[in-house]
C-alpha positions as CSV (number, residue, x, y, z in Angstrom):
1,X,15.1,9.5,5.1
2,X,13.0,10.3,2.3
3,X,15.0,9.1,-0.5
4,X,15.7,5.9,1.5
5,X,12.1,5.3,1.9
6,X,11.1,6.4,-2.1
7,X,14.0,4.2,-3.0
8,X,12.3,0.8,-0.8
9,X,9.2,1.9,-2.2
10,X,10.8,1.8,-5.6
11,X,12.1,-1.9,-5.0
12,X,9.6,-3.5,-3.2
13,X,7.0,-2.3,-6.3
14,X,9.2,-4.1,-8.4
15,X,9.7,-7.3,-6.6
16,X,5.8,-7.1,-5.4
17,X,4.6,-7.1,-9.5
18,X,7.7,-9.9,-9.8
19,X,6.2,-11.9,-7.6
20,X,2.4,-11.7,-8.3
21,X,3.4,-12.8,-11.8
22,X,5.2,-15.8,-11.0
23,X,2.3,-16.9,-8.9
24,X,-0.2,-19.6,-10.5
25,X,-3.1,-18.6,-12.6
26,X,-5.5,-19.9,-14.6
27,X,-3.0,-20.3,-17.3
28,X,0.0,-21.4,-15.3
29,X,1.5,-18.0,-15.6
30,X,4.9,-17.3,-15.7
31,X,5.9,-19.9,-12.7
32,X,5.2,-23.1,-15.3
33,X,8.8,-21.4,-17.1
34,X,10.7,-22.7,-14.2
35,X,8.9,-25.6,-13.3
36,X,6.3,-25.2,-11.1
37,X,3.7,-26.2,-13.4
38,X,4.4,-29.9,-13.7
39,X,4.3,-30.6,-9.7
40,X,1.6,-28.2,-9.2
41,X,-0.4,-30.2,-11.0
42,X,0.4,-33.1,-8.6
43,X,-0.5,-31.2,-5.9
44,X,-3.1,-28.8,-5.0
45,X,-0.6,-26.4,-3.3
46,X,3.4,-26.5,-3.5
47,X,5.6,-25.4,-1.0
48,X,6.7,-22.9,-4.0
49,X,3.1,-21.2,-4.2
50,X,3.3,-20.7,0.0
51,X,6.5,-19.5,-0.3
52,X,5.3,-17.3,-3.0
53,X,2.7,-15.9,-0.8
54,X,4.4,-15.2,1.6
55,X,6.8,-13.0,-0.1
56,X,4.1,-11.3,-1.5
57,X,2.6,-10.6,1.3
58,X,5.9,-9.3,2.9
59,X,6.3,-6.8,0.0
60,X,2.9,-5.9,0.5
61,X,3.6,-5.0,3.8
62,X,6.8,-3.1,2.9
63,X,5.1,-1.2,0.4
64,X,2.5,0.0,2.7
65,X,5.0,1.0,5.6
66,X,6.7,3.2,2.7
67,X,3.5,4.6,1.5
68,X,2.1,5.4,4.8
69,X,5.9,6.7,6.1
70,X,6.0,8.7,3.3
71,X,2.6,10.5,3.8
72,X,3.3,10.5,7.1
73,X,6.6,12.6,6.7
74,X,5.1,14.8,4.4
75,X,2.3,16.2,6.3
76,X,4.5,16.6,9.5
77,X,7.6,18.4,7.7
């Protein structure tokens, strides 16, 4: 149980940086590579951004749940 948990934690870390990166800054970031530059410049906000923050936010949540589960196994075992 542990190792399955350290190894979501592992992969939603990784996806969770991954995505905040690809998200729109300032600059365009690294979502203007593939695109997402040129229509969000039509557009205040793309269907790509939402979708973006959504899986952010779902990684986020995942990566809680594994920090908390962790802790939580830890001080009970």
């Amino acid at each position: 149980m542990i190792l399955t948990l350290q190894i979501v934690l592992v992969i939603s870390a990784i996806l969770m940086t991954v995505f905040v990166l690809l998200h729109k800054g300032k600059g365009g970031g690294l979502s203007s590579l593939f695109g997402g530059g040129v229509q969000s410049n039509l557009s205040g906000s793309t269907v790509v951004e939402k979708n973006l923050d959504r899986y952010t936010i779902v990684m986020v949540i995942i990566w809680l749940a594994c920090i908390i589960g962790l802790n939580l196994i830890q001080a009970y075992a």
